[in-house]
C-alpha positions in Angstrom: 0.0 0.0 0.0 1.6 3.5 -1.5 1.7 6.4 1.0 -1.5 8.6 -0.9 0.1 11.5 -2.5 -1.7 14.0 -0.3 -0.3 12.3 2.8 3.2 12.7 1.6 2.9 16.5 0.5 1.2 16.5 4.4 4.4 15.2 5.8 6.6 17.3 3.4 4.8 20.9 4.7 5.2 19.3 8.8 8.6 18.8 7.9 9.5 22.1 6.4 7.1 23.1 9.4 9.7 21.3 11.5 13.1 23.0 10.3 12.2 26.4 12.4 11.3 24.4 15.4 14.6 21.7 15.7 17.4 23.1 17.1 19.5 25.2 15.3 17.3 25.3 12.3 15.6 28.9 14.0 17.9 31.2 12.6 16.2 33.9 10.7 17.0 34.4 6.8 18.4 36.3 5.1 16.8 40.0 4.3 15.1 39.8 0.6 16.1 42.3 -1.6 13.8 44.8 -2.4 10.7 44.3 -4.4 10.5 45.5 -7.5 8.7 48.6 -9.0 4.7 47.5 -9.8 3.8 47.6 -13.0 1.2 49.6 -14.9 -2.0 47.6 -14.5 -2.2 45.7 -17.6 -6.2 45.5 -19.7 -5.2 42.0 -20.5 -7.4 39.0 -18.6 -5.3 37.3 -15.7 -4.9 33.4 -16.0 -5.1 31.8 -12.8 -1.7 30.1 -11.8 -1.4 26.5 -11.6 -1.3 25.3 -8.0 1.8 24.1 -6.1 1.1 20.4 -5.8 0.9 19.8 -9.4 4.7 20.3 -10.0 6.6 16.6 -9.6 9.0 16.8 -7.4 10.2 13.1 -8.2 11.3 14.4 -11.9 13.1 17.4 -10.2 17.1 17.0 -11.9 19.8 15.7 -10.2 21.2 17.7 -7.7 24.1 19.8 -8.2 27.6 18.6 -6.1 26.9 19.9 -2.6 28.9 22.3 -0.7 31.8 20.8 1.7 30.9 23.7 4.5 28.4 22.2 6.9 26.7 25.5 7.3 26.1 25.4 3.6 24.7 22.3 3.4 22.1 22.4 6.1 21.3 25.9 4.4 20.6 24.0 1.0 18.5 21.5 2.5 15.8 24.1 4.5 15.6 26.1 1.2 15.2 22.5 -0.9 13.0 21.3 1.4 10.8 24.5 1.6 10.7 24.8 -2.3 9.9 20.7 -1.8 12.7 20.1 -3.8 12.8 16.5 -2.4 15.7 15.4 -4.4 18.0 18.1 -3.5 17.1 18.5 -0.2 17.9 14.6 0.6 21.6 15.2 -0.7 22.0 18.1 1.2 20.6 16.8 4.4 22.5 13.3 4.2 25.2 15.3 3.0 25.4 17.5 6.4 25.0 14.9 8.2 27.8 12.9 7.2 29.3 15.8 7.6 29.2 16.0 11.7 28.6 12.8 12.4 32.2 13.2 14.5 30.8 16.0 16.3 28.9 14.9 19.7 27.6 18.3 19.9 25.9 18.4 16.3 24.4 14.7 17.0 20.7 16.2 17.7 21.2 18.4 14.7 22.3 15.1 12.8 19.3 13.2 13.9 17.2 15.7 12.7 18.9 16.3 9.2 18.1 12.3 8.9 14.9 12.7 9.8 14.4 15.6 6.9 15.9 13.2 4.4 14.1 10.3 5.1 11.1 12.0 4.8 12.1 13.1 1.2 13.2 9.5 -0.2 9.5 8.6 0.9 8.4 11.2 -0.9 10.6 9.8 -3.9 9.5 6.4 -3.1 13.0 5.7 -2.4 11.6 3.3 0.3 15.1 1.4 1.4 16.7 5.0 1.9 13.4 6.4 3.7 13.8 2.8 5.9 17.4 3.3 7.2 17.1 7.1 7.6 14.5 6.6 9.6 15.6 3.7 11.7 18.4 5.4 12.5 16.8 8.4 14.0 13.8 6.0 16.4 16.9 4.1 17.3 19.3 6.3 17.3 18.9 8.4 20.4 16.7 11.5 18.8 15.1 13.4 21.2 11.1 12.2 21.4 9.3 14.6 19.2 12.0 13.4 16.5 11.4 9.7 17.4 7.2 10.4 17.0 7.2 11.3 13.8 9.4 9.2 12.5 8.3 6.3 13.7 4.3 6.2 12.4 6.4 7.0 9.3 8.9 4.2 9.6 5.9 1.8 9.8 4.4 2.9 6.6 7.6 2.4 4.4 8.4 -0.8 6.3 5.1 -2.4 5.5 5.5 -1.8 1.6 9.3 -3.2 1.8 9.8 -6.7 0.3 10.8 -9.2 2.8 12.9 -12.1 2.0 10.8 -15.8 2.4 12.9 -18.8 1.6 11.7 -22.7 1.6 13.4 -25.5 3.6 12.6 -28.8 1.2 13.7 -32.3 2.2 13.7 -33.6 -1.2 14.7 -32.6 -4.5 12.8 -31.4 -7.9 9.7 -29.8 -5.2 8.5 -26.0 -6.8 6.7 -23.7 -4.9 3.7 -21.5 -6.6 1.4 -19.1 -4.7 -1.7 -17.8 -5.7 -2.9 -14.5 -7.1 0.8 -13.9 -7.0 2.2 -12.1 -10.5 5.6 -14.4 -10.0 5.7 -17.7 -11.9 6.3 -20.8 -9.9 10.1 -21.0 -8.8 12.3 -23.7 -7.7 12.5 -24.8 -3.6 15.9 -23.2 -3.4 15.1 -19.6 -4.9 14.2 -16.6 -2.4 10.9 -15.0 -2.4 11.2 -11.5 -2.0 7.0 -10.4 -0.6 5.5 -6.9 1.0 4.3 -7.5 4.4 0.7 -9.9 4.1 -1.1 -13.1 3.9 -0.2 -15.6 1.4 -1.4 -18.8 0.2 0.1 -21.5 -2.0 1.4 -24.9 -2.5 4.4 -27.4 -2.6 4.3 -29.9 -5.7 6.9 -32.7 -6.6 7.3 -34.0 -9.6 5.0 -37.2 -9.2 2.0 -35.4 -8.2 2.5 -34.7 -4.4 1.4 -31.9 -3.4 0.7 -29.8 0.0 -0.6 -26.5 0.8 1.1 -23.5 1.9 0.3 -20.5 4.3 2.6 -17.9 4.7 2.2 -15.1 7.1 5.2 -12.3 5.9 5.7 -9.4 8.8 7.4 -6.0 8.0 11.5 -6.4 8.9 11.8 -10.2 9.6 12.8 -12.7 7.2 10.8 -15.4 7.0 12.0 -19.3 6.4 9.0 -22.2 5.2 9.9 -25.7 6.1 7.9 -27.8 3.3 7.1 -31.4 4.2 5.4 -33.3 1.2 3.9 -36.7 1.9 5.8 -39.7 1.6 6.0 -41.3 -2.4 3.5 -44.2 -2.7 5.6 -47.3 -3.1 4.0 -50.6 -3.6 5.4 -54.4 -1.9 3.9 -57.2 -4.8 4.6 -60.6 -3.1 4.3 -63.4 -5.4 6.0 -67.1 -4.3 6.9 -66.3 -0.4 9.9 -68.1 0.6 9.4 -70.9 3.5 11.1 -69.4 6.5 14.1 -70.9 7.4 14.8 -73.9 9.8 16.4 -72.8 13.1 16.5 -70.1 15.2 17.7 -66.9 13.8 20.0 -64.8 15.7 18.2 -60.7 15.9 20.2 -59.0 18.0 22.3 -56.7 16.2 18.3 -56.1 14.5 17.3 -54.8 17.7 19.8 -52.7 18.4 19.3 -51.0 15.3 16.0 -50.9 15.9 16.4 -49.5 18.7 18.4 -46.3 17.3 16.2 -45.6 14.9 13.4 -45.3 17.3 15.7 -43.1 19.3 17.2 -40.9 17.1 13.2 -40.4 15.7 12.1 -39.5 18.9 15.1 -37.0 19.5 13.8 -35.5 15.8 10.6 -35.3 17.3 11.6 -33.4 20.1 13.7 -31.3 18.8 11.1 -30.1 16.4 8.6 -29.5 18.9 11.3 -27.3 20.7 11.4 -25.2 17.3 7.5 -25.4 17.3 8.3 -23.7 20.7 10.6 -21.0 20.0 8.7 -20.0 17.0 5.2 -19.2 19.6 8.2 -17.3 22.0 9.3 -15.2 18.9 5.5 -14.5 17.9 4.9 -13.5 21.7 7.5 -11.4 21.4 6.8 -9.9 18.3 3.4 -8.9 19.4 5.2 -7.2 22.5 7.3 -5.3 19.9 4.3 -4.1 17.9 2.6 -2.8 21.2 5.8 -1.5 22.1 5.9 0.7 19.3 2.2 1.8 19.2 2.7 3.7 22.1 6.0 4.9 21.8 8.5 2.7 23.9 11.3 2.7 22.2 13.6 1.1 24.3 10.6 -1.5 24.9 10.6 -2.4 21.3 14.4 -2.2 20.5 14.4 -4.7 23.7 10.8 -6.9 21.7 12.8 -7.0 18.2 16.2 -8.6 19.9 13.6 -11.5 21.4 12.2 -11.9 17.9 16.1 -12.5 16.5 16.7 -14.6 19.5 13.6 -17.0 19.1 14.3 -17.2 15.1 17.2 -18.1 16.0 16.5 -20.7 18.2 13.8 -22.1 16.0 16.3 -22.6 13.2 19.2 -24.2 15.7 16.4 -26.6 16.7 14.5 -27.0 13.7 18.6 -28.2 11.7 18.6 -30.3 14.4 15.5 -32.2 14.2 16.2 -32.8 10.7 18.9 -34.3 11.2 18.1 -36.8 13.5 15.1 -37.7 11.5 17.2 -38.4 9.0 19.4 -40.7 10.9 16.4 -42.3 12.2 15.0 -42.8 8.8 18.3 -44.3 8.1 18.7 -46.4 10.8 15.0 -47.5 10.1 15.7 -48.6 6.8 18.6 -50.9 8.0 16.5 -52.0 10.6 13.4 -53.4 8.1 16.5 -54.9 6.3 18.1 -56.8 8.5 14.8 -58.1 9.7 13.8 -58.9 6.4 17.2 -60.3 5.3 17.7 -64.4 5.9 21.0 -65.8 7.2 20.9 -68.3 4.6 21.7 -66.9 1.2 20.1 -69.9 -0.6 16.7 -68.6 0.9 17.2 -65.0 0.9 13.9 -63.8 2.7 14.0 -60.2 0.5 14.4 -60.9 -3.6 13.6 -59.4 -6.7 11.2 -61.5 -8.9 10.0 -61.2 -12.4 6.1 -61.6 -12.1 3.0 -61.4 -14.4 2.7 -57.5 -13.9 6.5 -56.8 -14.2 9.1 -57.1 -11.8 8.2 -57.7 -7.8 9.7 -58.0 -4.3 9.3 -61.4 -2.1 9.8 -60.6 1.0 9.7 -63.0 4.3 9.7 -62.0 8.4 
């Protein structure tokens, strides 16, 4: 959702509004010269003017190279900003404050100029620059009347930023295609890039599996999708069992295995429902930071956002981890339903591949 253009001239005439009030921006201009003699009436008809808002600032020309004096350049960017010459005014304001960022006397003046600018690349729908200009001045240590308007502002650009969404796929060959989205389907491994919002989709593998997706994309946080398809159909044709084989078998070393698979799935399973855990935390925490910021805590919500890192964090470290446990349990499995399937005797193998009346099948004996 764009900023409507009359909000953005709004917040263009409170910042120029602003300049006289910051400190250090009170000074009074310079004396005008003179007006000029009047002229003779004149018989012809008048034409009305065309109003203010219809000029553009976004196709104003580049600005000229700035002035190195400090003084000069904060100049340049009231007089910009006043004539809402957004484009010019940016420069010169990011330009001062660059300028005295080495000055801890200037730093209020600095946080200010930022402020100035970021309200002009919003204005150019320069959204990234608008973002960290105004990030820097709510967490930056502006004074308060500083941090309240930027901050409703900061919200606004953040929401129409793309956020990065990548999928976590266990197999190979799966695409990922959501709905009324303008992107073609991509690959598993590709990155996303979404505005903050709801989104729907699905999961497909190349045999027809398929599973449906929601994604929930928040303003600022990255977003990872773990995609689990179900497993592919496989069939066991038994044609001609095998007789068992005289004698006892020994199973031990069967059990053992056995018994790591059904260990190292149950670790998986924990392990995941840790992640499952941390993911709730970060969402609490999240909605702490979103309160935070709705009534102006700004240390509140600087100390909300570093949960919400801390929980993703810990959802991914146990999320890796679960993987890979059900993967050795999966493994072990599979070595397991061999070895009870296998026969000591190789003359009556108990698992064998058969050529039947429907094509090739598996006789199998336990």
């Amino acid at each position: 959702m764009m900023t409507p253009p009359c909000a953005r001239a709004s917040a263009i005439g409170l910042c120029a509004a602003m300049l006289w009030a910051a400190p250090g921006w009170g000074q009074p201009p310079a004396a005008d010269p003179p007006p000029a003699e009047p002229e003779a009436p004149s018989t012809e008809p008048e034409v009305a003017a065309e109003p203010e808002e219809a000029a553009e600032p976004e196709e104003a020309a580049e600005p000229d190279a700035p002035p190195a004096d400090p003084a000069a350049l904060e100049a340049e960017g009231k007089q910009a900003m006043m004539a809402r010459d957004c484009a010019t005014a940016a420069a010169r304001f990011d330009a001062f404050a660059d300028a005295v960022k080495d000055d801890p006397e200037m730093n209020e003046r600095r946080l200010y100029a930022r402020l100035y600018a970021g309200v002009c690349y919003e204005r150019l729908e320069r959204l990234p620059e608008a973002a960290a200009r105004l990030r820097e001045v709510v967490y930056g240590g502006a004074p308060q009347d500083a941090i309240d308007k930027a901050e409703p502002l900061l919200q606004t650009v953040e929401s129409q930023l793309p956020v990065p969404v990548t999928f976590v796929c266990e197999e190979v060959g799966i695409t990922i295609a959501l709905l009324d989205h303008p992107d073609e389907p991509k690959p598993c491994h590709e990155v996303w890039r979404l505005p903050e919002g709801v989104y729907r989709g699905a999961a497909s593998a190349p045999d027809g599996r398929e599973v449906p997706l929601t994604i929930q994309v928040r303003s600022g946080i990255p977003e990872e999708v773990v995609v689990l398809l179900p497993g592919a159909k496989r069939e066991l044709v038994s044609n001609d069992p095998q007789p068992r084989p005289a004698g006892p078998v020994d199973r031990t070393l069967a059990w053992i295995v056995t018994g790591g698979a059904v260990a190292a799935l149950g670790t998986g399973v924990a392990f995941n429902l840790v992640a499952r855990s941390a993911v709730d935390r970060g969402d609490e925490a999240y909605g702490r930071y979103e309160r935070a910021r709705a009534v102006g805590n700004a240390a509140g919500a600087a100390a909300a956002r570093v949960e919400v890192e801390d929980a993703r964090g810990d959802a991914d470290t146990a999320a890796y981890t679960s993987y890979a446990f059900l993967g050795v349990g999966a493994a072990l499995a599979g070595v397991a339903a061999w070895m009870w399937l296998d026969s000591p005797d190789a003359e009556a193998a108990a698992l064998r591949v058969v050529p039947g009346p429907g094509g090739i099948g598996i006789v199998g004996q336990w």
